[in-house]
PDBQT receptor file of N, H, CA, C and O in Angstrom, charges set to zero:
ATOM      1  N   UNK A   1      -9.649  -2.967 -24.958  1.00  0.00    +0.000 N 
ATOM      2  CA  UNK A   1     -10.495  -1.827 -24.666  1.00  0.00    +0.000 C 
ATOM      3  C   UNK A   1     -11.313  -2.123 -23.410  1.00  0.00    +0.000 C 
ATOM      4  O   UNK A   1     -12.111  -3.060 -23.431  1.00  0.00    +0.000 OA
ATOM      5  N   UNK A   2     -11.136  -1.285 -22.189  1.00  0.00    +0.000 N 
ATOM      6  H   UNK A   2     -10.488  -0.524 -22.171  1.00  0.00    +0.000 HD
ATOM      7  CA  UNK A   2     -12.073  -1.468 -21.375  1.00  0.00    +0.000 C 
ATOM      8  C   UNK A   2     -13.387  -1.273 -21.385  1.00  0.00    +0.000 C 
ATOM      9  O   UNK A   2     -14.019  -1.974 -20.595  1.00  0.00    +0.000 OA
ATOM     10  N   UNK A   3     -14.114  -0.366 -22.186  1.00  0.00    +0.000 N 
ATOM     11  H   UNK A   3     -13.601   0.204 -22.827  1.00  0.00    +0.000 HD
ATOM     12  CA  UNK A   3     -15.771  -0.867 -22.775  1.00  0.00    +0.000 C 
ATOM     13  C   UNK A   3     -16.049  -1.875 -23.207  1.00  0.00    +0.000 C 
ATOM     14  O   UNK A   3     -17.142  -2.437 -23.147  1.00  0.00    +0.000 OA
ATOM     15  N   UNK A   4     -14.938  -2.284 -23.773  1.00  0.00    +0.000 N 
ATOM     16  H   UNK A   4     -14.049  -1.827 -23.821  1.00  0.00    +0.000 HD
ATOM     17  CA  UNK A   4     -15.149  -3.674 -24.422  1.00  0.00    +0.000 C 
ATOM     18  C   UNK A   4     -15.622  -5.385 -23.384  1.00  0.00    +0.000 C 
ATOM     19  O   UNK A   4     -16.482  -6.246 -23.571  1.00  0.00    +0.000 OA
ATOM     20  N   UNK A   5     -14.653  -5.217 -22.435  1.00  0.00    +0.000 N 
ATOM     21  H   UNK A   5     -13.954  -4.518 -22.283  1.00  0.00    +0.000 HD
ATOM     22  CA  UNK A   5     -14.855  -5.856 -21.316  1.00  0.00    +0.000 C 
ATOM     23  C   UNK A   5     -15.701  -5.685 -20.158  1.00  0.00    +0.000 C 
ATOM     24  O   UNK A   5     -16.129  -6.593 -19.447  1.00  0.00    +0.000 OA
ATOM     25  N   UNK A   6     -15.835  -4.888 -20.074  1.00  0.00    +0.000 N 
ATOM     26  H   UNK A   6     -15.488  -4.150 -20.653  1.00  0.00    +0.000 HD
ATOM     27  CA  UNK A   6     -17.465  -4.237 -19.471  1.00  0.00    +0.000 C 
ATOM     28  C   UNK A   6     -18.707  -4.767 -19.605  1.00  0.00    +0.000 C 
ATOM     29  O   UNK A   6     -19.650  -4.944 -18.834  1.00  0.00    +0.000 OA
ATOM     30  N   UNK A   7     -18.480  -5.005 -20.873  1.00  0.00    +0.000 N 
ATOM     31  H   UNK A   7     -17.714  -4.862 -21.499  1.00  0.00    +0.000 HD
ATOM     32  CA  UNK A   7     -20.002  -5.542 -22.087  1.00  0.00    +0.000 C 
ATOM     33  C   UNK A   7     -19.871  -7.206 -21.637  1.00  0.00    +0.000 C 
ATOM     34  O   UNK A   7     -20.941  -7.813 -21.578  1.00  0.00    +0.000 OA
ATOM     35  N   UNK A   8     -19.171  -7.631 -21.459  1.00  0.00    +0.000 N 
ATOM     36  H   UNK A   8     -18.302  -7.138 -21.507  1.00  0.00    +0.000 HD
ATOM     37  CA  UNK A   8     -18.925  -9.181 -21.341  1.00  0.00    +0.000 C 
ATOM     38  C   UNK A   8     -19.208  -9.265 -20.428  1.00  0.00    +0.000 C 
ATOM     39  O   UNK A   8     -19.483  -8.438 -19.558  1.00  0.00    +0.000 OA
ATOM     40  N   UNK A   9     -19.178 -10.896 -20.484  1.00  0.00    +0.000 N 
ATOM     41  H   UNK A   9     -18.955 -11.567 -21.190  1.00  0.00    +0.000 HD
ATOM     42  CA  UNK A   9     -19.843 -12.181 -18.861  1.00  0.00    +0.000 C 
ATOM     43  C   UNK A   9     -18.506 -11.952 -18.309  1.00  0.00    +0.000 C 
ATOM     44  O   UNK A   9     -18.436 -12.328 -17.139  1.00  0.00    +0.000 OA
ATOM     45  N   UNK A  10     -17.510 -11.496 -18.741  1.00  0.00    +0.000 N 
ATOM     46  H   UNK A  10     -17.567 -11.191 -19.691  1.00  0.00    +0.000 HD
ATOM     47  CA  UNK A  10     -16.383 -11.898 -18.033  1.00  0.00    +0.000 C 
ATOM     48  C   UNK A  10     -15.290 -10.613 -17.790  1.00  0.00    +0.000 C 
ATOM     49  O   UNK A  10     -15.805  -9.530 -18.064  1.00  0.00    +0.000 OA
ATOM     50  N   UNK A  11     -14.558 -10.571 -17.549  1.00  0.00    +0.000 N 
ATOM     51  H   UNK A  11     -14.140 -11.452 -17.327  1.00  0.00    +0.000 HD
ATOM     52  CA  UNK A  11     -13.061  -9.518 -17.756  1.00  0.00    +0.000 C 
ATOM     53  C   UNK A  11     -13.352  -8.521 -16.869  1.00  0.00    +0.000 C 
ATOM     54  O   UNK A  11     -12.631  -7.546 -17.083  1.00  0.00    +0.000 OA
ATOM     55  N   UNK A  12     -14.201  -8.345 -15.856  1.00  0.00    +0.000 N 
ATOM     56  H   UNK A  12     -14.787  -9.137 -15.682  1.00  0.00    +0.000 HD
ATOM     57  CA  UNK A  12     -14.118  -7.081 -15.192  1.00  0.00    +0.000 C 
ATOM     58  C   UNK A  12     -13.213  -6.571 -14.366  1.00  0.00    +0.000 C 
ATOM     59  O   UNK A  12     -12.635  -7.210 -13.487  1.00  0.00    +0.000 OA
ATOM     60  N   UNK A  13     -13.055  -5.370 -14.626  1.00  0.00    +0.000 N 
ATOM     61  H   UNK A  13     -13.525  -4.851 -15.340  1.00  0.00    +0.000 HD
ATOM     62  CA  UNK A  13     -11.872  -4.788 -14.483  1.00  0.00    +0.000 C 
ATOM     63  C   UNK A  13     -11.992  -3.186 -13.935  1.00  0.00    +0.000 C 
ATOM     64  O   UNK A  13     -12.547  -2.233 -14.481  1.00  0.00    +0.000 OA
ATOM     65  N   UNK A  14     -11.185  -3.263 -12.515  1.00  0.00    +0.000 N 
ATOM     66  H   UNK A  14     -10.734  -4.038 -12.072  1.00  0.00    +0.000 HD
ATOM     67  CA  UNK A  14     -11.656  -2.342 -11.898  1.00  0.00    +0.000 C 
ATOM     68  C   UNK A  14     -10.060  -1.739 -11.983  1.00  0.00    +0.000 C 
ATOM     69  O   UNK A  14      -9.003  -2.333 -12.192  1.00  0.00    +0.000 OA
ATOM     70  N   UNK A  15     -10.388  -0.108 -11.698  1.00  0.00    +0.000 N 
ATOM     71  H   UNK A  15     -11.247   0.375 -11.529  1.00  0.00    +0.000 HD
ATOM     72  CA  UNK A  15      -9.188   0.565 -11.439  1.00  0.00    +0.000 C 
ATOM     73  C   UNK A  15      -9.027   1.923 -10.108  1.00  0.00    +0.000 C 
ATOM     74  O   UNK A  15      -9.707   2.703  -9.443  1.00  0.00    +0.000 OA
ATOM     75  N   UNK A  16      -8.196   1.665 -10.250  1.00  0.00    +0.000 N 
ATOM     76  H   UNK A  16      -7.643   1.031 -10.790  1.00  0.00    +0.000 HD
ATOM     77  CA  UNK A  16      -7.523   2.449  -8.791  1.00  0.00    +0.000 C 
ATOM     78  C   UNK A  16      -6.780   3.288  -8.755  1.00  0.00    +0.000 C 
ATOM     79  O   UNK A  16      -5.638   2.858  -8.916  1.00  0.00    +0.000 OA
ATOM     80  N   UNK A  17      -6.851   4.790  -8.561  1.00  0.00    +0.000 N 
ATOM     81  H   UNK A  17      -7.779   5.140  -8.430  1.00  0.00    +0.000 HD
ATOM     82  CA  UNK A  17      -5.752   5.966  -8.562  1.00  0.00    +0.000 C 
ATOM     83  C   UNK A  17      -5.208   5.882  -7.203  1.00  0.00    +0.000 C 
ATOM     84  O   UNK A  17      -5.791   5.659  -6.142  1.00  0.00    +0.000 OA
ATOM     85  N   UNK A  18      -3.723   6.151  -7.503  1.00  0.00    +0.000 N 
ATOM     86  H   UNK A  18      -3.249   6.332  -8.365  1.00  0.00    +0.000 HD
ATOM     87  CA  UNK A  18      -2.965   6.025  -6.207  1.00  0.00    +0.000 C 
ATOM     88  C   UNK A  18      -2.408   6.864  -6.140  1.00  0.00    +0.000 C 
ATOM     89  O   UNK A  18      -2.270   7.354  -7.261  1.00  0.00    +0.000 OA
ATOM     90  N   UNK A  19      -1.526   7.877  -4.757  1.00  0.00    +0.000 N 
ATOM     91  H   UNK A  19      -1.638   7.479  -3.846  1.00  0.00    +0.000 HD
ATOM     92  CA  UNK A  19      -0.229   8.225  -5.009  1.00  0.00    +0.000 C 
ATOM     93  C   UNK A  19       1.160   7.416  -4.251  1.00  0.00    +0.000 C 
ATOM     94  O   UNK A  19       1.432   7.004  -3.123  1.00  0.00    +0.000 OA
ATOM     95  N   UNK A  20       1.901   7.474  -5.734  1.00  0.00    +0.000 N 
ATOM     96  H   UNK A  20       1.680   7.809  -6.650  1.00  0.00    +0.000 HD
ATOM     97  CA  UNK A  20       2.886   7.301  -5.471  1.00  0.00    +0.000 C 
ATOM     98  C   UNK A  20       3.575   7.550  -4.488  1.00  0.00    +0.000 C 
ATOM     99  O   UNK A  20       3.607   8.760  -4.263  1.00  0.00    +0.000 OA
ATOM    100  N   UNK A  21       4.354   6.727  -3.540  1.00  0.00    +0.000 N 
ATOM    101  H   UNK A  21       4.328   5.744  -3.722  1.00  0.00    +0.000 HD
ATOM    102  CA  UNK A  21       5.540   6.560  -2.672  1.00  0.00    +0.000 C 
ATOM    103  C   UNK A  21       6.486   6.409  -2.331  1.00  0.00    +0.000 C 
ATOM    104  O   UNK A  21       6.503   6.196  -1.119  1.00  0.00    +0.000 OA
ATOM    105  N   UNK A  22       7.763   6.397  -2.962  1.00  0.00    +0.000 N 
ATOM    106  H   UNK A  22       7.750   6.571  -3.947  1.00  0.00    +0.000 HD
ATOM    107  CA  UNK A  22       8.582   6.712  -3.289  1.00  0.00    +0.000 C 
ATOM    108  C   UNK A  22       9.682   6.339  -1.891  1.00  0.00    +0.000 C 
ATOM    109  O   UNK A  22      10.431   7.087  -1.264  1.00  0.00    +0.000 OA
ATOM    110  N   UNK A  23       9.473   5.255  -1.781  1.00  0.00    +0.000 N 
ATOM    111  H   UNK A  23       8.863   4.647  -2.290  1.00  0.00    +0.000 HD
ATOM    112  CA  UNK A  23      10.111   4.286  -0.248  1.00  0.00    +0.000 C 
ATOM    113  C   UNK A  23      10.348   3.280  -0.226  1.00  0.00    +0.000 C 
ATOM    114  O   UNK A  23       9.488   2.486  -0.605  1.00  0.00    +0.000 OA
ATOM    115  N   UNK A  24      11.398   2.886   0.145  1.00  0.00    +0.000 N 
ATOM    116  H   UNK A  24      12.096   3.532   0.453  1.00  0.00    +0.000 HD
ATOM    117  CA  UNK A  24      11.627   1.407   0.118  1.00  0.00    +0.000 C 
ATOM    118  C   UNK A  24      11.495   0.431   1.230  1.00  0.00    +0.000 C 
ATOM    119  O   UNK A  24      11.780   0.938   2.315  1.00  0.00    +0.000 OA
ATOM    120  N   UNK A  25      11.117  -0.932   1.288  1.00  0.00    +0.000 N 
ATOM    121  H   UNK A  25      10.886  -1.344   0.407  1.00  0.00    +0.000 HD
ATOM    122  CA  UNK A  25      10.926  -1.614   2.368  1.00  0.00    +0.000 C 
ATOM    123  C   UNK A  25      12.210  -1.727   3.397  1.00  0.00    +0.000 C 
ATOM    124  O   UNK A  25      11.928  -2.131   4.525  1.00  0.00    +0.000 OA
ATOM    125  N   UNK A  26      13.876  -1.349   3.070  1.00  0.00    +0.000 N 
ATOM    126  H   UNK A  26      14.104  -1.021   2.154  1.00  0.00    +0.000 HD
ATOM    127  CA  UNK A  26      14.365  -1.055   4.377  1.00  0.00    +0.000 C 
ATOM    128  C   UNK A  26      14.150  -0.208   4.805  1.00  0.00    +0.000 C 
ATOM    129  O   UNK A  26      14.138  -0.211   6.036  1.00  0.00    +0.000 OA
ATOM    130  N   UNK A  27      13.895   0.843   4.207  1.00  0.00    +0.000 N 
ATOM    131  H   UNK A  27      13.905   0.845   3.207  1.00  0.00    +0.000 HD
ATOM    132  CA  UNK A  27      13.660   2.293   5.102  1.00  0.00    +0.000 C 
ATOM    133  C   UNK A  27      13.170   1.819   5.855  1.00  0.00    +0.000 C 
ATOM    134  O   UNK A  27      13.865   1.482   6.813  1.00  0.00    +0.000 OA
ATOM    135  N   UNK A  28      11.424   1.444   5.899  1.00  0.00    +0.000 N 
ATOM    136  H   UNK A  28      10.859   1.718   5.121  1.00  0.00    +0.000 HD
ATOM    137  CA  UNK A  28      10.273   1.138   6.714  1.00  0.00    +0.000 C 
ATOM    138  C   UNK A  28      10.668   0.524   7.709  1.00  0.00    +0.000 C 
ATOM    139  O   UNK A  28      10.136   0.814   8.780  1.00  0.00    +0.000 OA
ATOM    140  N   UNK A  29      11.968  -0.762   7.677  1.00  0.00    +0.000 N 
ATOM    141  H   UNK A  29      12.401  -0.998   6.807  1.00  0.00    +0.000 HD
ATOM    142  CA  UNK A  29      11.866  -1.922   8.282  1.00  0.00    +0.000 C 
ATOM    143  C   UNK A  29      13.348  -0.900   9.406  1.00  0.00    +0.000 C 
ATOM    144  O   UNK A  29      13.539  -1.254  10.569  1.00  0.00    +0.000 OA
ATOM    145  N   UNK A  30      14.067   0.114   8.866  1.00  0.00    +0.000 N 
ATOM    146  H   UNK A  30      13.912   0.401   7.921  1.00  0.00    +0.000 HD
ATOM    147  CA  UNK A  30      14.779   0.549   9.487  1.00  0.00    +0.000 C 
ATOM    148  C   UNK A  30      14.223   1.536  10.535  1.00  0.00    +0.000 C 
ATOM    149  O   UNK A  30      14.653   1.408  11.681  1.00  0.00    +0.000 OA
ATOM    150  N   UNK A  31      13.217   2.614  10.254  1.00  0.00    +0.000 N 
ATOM    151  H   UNK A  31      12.867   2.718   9.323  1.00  0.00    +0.000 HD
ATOM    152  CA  UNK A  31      12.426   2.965  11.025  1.00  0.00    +0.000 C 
ATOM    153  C   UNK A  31      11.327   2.388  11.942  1.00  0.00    +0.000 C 
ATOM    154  O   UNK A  31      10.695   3.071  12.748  1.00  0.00    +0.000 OA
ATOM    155  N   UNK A  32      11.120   0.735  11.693  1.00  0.00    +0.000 N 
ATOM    156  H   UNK A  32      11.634   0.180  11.038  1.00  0.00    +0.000 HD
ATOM    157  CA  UNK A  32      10.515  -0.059  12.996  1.00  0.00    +0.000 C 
ATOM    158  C   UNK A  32      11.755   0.167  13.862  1.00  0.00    +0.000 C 
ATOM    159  O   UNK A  32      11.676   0.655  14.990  1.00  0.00    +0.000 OA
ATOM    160  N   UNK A  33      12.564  -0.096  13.460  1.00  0.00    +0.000 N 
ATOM    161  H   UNK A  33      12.629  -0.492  12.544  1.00  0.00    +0.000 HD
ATOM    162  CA  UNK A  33      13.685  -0.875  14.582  1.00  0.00    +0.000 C 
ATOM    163  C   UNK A  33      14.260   0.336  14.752  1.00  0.00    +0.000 C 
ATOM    164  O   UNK A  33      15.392   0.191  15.215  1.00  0.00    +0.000 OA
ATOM    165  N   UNK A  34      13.901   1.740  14.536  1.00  0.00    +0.000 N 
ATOM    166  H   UNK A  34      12.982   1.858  14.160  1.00  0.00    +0.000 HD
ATOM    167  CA  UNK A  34      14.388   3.149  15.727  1.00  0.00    +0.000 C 
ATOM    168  C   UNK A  34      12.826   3.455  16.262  1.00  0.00    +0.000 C 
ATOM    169  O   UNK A  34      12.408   4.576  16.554  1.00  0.00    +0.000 OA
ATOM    170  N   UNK A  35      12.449   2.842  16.292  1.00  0.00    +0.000 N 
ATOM    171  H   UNK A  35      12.788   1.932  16.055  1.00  0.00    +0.000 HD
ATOM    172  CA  UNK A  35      10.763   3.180  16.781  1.00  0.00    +0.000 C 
ATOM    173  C   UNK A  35      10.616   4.458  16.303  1.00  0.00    +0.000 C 
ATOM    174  O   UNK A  35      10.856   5.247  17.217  1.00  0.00    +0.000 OA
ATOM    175  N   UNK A  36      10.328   5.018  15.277  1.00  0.00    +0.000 N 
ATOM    176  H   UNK A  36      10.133   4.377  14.534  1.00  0.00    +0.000 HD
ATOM    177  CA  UNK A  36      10.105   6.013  14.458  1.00  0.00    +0.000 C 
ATOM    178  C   UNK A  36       8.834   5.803  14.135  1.00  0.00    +0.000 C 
ATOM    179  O   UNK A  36       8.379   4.684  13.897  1.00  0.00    +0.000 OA
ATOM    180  N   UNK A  37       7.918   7.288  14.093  1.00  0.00    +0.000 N 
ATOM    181  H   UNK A  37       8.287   8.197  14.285  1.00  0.00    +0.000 HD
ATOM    182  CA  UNK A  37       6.834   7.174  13.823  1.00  0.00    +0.000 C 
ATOM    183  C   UNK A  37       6.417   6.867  11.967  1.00  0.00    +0.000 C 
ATOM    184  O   UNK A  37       6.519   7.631  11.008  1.00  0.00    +0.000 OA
ATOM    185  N   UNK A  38       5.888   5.291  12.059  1.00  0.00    +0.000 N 
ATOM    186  H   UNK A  38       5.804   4.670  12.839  1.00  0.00    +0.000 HD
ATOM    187  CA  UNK A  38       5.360   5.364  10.038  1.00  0.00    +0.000 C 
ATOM    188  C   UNK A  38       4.415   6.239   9.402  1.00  0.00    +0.000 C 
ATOM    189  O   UNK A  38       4.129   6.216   8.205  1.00  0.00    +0.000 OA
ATOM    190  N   UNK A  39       3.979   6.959  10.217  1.00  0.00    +0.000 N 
ATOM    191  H   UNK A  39       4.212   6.977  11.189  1.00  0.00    +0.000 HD
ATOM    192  CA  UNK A  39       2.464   7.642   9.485  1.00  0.00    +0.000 C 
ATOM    193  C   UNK A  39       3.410   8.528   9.095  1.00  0.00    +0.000 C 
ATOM    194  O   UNK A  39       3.169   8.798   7.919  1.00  0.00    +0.000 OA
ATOM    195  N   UNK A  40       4.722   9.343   9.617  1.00  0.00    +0.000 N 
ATOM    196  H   UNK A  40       4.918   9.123  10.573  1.00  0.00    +0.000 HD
ATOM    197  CA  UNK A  40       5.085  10.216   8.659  1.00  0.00    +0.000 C 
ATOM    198  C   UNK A  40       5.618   9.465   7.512  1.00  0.00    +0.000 C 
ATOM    199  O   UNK A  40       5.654  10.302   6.610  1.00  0.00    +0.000 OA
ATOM    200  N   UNK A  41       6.052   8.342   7.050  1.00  0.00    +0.000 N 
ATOM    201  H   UNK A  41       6.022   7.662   7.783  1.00  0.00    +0.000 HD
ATOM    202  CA  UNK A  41       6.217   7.749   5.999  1.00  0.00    +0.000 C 
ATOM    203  C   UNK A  41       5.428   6.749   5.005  1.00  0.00    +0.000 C 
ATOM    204  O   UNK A  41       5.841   6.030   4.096  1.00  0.00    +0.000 OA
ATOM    205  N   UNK A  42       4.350   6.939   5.438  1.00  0.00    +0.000 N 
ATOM    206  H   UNK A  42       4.014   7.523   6.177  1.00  0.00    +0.000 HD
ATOM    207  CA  UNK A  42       3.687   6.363   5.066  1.00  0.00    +0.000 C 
ATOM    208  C   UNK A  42       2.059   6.484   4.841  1.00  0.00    +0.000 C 
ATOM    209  O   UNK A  42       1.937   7.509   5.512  1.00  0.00    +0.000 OA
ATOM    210  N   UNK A  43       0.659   6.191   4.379  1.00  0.00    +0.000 N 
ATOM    211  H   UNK A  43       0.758   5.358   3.835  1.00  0.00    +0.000 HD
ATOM    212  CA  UNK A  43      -0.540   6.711   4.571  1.00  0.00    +0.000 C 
ATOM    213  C   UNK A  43      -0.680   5.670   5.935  1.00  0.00    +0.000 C 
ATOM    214  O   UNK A  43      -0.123   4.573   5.980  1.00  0.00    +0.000 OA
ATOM    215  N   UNK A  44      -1.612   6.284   7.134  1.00  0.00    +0.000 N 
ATOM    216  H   UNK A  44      -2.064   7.175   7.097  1.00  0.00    +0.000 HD
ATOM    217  CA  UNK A  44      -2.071   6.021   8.282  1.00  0.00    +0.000 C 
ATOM    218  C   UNK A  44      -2.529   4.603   8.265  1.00  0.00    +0.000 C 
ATOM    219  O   UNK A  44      -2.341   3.946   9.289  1.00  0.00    +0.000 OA
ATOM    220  N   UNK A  45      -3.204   3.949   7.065  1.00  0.00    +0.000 N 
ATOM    221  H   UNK A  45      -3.356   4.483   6.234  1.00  0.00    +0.000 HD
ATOM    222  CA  UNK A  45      -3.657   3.241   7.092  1.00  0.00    +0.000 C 
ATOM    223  C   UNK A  45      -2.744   1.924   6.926  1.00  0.00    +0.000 C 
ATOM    224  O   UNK A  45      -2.928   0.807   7.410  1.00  0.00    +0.000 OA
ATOM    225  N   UNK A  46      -1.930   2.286   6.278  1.00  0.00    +0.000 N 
ATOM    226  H   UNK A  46      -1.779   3.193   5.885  1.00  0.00    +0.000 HD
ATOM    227  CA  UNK A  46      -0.948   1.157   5.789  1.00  0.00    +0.000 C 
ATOM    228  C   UNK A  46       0.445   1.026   7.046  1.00  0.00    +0.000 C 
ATOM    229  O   UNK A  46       1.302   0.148   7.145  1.00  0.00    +0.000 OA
ATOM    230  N   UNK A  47       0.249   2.133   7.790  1.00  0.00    +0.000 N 
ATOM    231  H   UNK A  47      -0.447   2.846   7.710  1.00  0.00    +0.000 HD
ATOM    232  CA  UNK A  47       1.449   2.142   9.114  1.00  0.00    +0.000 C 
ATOM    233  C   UNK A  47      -0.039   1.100   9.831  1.00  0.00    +0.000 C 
ATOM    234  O   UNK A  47      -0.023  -0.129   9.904  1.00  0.00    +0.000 OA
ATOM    235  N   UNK A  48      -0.875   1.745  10.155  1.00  0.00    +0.000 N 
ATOM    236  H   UNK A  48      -0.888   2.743  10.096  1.00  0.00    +0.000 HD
ATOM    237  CA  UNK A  48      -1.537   0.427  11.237  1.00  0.00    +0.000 C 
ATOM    238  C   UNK A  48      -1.443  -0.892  11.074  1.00  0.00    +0.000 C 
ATOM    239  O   UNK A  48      -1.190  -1.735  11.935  1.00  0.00    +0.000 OA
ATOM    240  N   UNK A  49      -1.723  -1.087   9.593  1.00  0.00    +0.000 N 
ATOM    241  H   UNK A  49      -1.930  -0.402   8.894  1.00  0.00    +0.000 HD
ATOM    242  CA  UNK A  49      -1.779  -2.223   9.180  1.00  0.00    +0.000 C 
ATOM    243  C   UNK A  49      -0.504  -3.131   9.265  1.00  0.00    +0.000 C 
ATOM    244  O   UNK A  49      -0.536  -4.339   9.499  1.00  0.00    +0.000 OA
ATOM    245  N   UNK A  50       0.501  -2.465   9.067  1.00  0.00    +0.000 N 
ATOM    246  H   UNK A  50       0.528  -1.484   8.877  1.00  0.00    +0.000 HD
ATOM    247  CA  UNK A  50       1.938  -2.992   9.773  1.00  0.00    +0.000 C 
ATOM    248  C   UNK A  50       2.355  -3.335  11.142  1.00  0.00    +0.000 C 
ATOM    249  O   UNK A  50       3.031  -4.253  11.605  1.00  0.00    +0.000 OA
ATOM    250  N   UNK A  51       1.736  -2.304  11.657  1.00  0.00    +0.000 N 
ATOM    251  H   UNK A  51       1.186  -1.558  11.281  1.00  0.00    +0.000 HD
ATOM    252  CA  UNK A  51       1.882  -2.513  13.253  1.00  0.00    +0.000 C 
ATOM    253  C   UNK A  51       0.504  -3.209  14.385  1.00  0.00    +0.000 C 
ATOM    254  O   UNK A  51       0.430  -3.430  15.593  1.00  0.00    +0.000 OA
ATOM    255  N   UNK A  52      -0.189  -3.330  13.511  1.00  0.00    +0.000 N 
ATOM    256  H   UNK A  52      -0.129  -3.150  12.529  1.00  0.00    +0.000 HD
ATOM    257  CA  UNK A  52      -1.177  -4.270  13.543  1.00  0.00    +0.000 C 
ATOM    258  C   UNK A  52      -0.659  -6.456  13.873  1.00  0.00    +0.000 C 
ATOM    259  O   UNK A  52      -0.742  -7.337  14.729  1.00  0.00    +0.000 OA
ATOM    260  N   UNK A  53      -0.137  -6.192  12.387  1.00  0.00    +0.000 N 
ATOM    261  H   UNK A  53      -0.069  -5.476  11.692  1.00  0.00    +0.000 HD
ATOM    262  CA  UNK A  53      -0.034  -7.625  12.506  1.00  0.00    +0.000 C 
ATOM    263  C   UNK A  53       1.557  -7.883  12.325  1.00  0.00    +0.000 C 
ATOM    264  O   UNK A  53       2.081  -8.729  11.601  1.00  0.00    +0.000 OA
ATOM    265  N   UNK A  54       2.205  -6.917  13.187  1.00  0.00    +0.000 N 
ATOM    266  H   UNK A  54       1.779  -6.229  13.775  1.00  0.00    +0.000 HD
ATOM    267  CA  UNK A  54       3.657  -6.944  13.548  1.00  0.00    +0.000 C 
ATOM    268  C   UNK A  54       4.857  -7.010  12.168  1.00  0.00    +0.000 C 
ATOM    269  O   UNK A  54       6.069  -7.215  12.101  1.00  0.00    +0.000 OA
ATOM    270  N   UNK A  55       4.019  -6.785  11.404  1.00  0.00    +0.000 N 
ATOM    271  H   UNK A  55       3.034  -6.618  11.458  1.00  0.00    +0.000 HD
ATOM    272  CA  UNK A  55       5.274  -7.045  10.050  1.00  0.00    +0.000 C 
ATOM    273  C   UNK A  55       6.745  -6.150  10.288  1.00  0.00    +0.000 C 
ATOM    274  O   UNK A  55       6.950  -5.130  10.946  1.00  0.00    +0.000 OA
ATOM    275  N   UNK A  56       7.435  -6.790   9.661  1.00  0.00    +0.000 N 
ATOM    276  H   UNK A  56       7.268  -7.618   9.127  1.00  0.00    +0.000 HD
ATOM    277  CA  UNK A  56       8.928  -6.106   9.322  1.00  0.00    +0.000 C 
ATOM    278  C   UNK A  56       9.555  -6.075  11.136  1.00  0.00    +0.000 C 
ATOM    279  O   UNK A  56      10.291  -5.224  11.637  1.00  0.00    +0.000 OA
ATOM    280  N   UNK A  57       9.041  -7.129  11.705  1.00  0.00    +0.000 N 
ATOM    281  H   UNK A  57       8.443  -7.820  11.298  1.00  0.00    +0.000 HD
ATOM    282  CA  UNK A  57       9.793  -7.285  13.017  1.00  0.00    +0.000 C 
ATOM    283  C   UNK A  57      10.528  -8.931  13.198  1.00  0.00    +0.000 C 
ATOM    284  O   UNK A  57      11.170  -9.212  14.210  1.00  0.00    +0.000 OA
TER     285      UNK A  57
């Protein structure tokens, strides 16, 4: 029970709503390598963050 762990010195436990994406890492890694724009496949934040620190090259 998460009230339950709440109440404690310990177990905290945070949660996160997401949406789903429905993509796979060749796609992504196939659209680096046609220089295709990721923000349409992706949220903005997570294309920078790729092309940031060069991943999937």
């Amino acid at each position: 029970n998460i009230e339950d762990l709440r109440g404690s010195s310990h177990g905290l436990i945070m949660t996160k709503k997401f949406e789903y994406i429905d993509i796979s890492s060749s796609e992504i890694r196939d659209a680096i390598y046609s220089n295709k724009n990721l923000t349409n496949l992706l949220p903005t934040a997570v294309a920078d963050y790729i092309n940031l620190h060069g991943l999937y090259r």
